[in-house]
C-alpha positions as CSV (number, residue, x, y, z in Angstrom):
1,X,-66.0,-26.8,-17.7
2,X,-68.5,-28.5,-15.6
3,X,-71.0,-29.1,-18.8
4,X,-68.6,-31.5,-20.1
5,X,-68.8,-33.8,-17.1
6,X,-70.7,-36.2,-17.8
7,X,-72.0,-36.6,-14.4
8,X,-74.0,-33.4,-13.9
9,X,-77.5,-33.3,-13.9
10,X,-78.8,-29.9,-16.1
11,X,-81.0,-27.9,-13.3
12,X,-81.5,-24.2,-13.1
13,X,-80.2,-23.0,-10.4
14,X,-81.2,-19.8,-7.9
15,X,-79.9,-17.1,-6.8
16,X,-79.1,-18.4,-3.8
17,X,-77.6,-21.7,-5.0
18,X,-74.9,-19.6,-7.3
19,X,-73.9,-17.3,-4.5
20,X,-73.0,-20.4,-2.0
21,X,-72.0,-22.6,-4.5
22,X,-68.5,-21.4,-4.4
23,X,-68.1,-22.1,-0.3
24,X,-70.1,-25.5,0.0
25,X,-68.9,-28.1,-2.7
26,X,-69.6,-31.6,-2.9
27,X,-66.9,-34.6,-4.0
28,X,-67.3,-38.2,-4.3
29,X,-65.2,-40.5,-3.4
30,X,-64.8,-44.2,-4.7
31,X,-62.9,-46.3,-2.5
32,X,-62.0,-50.4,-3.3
33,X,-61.7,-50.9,0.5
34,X,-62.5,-49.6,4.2
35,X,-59.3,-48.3,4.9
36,X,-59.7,-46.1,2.2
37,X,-63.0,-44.9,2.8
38,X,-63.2,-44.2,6.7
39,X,-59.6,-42.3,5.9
40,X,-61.1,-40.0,3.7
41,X,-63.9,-39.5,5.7
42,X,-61.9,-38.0,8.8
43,X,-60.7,-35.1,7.5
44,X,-62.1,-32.2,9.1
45,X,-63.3,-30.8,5.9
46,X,-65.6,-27.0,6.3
47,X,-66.4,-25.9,2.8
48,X,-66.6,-29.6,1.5
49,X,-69.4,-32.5,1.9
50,X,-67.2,-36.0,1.6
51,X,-69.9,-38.4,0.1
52,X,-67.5,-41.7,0.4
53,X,-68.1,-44.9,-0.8
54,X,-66.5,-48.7,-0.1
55,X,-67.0,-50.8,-3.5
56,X,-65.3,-54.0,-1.4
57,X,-62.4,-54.7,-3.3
58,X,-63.8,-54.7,-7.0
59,X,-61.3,-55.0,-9.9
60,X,-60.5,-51.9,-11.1
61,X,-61.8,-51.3,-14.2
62,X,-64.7,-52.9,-12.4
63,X,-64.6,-49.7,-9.8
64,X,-64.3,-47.2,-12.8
65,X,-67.8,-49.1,-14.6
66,X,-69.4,-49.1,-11.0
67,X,-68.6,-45.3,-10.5
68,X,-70.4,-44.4,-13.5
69,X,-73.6,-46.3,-12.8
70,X,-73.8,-45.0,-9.1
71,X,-73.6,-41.7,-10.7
72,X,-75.9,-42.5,-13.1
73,X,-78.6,-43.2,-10.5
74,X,-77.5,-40.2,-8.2
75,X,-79.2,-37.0,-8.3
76,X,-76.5,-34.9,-7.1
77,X,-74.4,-32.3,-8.9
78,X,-70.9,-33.5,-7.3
79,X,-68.2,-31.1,-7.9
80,X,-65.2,-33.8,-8.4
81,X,-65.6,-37.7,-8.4
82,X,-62.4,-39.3,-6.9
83,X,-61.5,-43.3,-7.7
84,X,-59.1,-44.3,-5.2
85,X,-57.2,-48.0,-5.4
86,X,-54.1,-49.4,-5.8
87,X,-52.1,-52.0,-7.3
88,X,-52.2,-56.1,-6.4
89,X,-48.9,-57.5,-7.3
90,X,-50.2,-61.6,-6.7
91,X,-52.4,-61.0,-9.6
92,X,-49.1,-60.5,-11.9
93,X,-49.7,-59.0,-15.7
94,X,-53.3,-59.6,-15.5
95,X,-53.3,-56.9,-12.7
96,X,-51.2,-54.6,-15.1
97,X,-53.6,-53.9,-17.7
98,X,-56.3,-54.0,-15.5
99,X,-54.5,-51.1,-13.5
100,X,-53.7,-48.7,-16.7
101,X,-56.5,-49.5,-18.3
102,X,-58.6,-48.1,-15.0
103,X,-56.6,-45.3,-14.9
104,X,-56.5,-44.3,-18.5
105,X,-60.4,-44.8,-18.8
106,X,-61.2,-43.0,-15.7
107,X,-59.4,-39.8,-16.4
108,X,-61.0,-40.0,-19.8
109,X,-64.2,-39.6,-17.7
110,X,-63.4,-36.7,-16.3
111,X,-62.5,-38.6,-13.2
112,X,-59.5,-38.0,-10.7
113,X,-57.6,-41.1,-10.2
114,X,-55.7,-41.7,-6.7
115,X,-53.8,-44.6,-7.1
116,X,-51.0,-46.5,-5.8
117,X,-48.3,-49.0,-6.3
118,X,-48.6,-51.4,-4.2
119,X,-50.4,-50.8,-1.8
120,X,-52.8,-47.5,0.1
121,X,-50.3,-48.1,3.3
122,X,-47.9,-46.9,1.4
123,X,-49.6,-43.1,1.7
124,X,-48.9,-43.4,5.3
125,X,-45.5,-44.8,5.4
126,X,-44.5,-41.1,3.3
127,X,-45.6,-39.8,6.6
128,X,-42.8,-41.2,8.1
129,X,-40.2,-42.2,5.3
130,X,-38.9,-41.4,2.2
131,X,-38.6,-44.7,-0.3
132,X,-37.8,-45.5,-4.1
133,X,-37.2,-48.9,-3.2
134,X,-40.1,-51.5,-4.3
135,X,-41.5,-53.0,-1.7
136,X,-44.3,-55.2,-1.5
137,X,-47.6,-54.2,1.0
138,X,-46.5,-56.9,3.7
139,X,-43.4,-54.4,4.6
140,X,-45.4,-51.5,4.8
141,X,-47.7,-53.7,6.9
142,X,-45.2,-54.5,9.0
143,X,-43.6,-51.4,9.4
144,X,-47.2,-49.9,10.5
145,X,-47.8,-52.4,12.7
146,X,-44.3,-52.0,14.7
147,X,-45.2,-48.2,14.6
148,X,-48.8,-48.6,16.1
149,X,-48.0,-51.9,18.6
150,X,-50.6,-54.2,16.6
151,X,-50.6,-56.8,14.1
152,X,-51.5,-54.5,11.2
153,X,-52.5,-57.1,8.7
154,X,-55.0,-58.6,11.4
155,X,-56.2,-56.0,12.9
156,X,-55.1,-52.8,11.2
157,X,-57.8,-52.6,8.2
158,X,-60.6,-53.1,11.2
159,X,-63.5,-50.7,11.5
160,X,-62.6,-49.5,14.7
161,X,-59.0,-49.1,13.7
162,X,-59.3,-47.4,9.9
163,X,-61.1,-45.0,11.6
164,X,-58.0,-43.4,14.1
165,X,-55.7,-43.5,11.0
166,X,-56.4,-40.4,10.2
167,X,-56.2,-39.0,14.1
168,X,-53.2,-41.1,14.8
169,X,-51.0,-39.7,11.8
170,X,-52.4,-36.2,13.4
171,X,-50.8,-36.7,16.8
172,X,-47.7,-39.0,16.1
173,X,-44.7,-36.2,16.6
174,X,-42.7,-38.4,13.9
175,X,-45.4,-38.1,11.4
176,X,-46.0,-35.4,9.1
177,X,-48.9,-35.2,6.3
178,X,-46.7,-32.0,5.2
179,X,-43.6,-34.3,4.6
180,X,-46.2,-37.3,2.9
181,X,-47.3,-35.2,0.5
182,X,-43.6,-33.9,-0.9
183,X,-43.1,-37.4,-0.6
184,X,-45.5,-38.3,-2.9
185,X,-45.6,-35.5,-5.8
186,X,-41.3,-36.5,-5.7
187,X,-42.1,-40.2,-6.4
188,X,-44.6,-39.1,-8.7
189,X,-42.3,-36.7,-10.8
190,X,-39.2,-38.6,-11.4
191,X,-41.5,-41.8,-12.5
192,X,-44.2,-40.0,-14.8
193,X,-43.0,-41.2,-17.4
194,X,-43.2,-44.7,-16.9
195,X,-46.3,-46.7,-17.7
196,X,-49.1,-46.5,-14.5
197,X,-48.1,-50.2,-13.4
198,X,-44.5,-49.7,-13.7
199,X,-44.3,-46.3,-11.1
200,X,-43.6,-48.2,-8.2
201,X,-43.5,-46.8,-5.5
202,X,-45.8,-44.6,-6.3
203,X,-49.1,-42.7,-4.5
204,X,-51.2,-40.1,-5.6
205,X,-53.3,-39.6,-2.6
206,X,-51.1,-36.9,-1.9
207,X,-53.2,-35.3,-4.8
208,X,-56.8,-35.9,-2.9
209,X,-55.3,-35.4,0.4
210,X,-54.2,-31.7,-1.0
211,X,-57.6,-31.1,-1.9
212,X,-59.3,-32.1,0.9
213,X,-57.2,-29.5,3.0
214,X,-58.1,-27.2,0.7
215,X,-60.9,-27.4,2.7
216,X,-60.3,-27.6,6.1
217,X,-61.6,-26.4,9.5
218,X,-59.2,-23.4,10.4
């Protein structure tokens, strides 16, 4: 399977490399934002290297094009490449096609898509709630920020602040990553269906999430 990726530099490998390549594995992930990126990056992964990467908001087929040049000019053998963004509803039907069309080309890559509709916060409301109704990012914003005691909006996407997400969701006693992800492969299944743009809500970060624990400290 892993000659078909395109991204996989041909090397011989030793001894050595084929007995440990089954406990040390390396993923990349392509983030549009931050958020996104420090997130990832705080899991407490053991058998996994997390090579994370904050493209600043680019469009999304714009991501996918990106992802495929950085591994281009990358001389690493990564086991899985991850693209992880979401939907922008101001954009309107521009944003649509831009969306599928990210997803649909990606996967054709060979990469795994995390995406969401509307927004990444959404992934950590599922911690808390269970929705099908569409709401727009400001009230998942909102609802985060009455949650953690700050203007999420304002401050919630800082540096400083992206980085305790992932702690934070840990230790909140009305949280649970357990209850997130059944929350997200539920939304997922009764809206598969539907075009990408149209599964609202919708997150699959439950997907990469999964992974990641996968590989986990004990």
């Amino acid at each position: 399977m892993k000659a078909k990726k395109p991204w996989l530099k041909k090397t011989k490998s030793s001894v050595y490399q084929l007995e440990t390549k089954e406990t040390f594995k390396i993923i990349l992930i392509v983030c549009e934002g931050q958020t996104e990126k420090l997130y990832f990056e705080s899991f407490p992964v053991l058998t996994l290297k997390v090579e994370a990467v904050d493209l600043k908001g680019q469009s999304k087929l714009k991501l996918i094009e990106s992802t495929t040049l950085m591994l281009k000019s990358k001389d690493v053998e990564y086991d899985e490449v991850w693209c992880v963004f979401d939907m922008d509803l101001r954009n309107g039907e521009r944003e649509f096609s831009d969306f599928d069309n990210a997803i649909s080309k990606g996967r054709t890559l060979g990469y795994k898509i995390a995406y969401s509709n509307d927004s990444f916060e959404l992934w950590y409301y599922l911690h808390y709630n269970y929705t099908e109704q569409k709401h727009h990012r400001k009230f998942y914003y909102k609802f985060l920020g009455e949650r953690w005691g700050l203007n999420y909006e304002k401050s919630g996407k800082s540096y400083r602040f992206s980085k305790s997400i992932y702690l934070k969701l840990e230790e909140d006693a009305e949280a649970s990553q357990e209850n997130a992800i059944e929350n997200g492969r539920r939304l997922l299944n009764i809206q598969s269906d539907l075009p990408f743009h149209q599964q609202n809500p919708v997150s699959l970060v439950y997907q990469l999430v999964v992974y990641l624990n996968e590989n986990k400290r004990g």
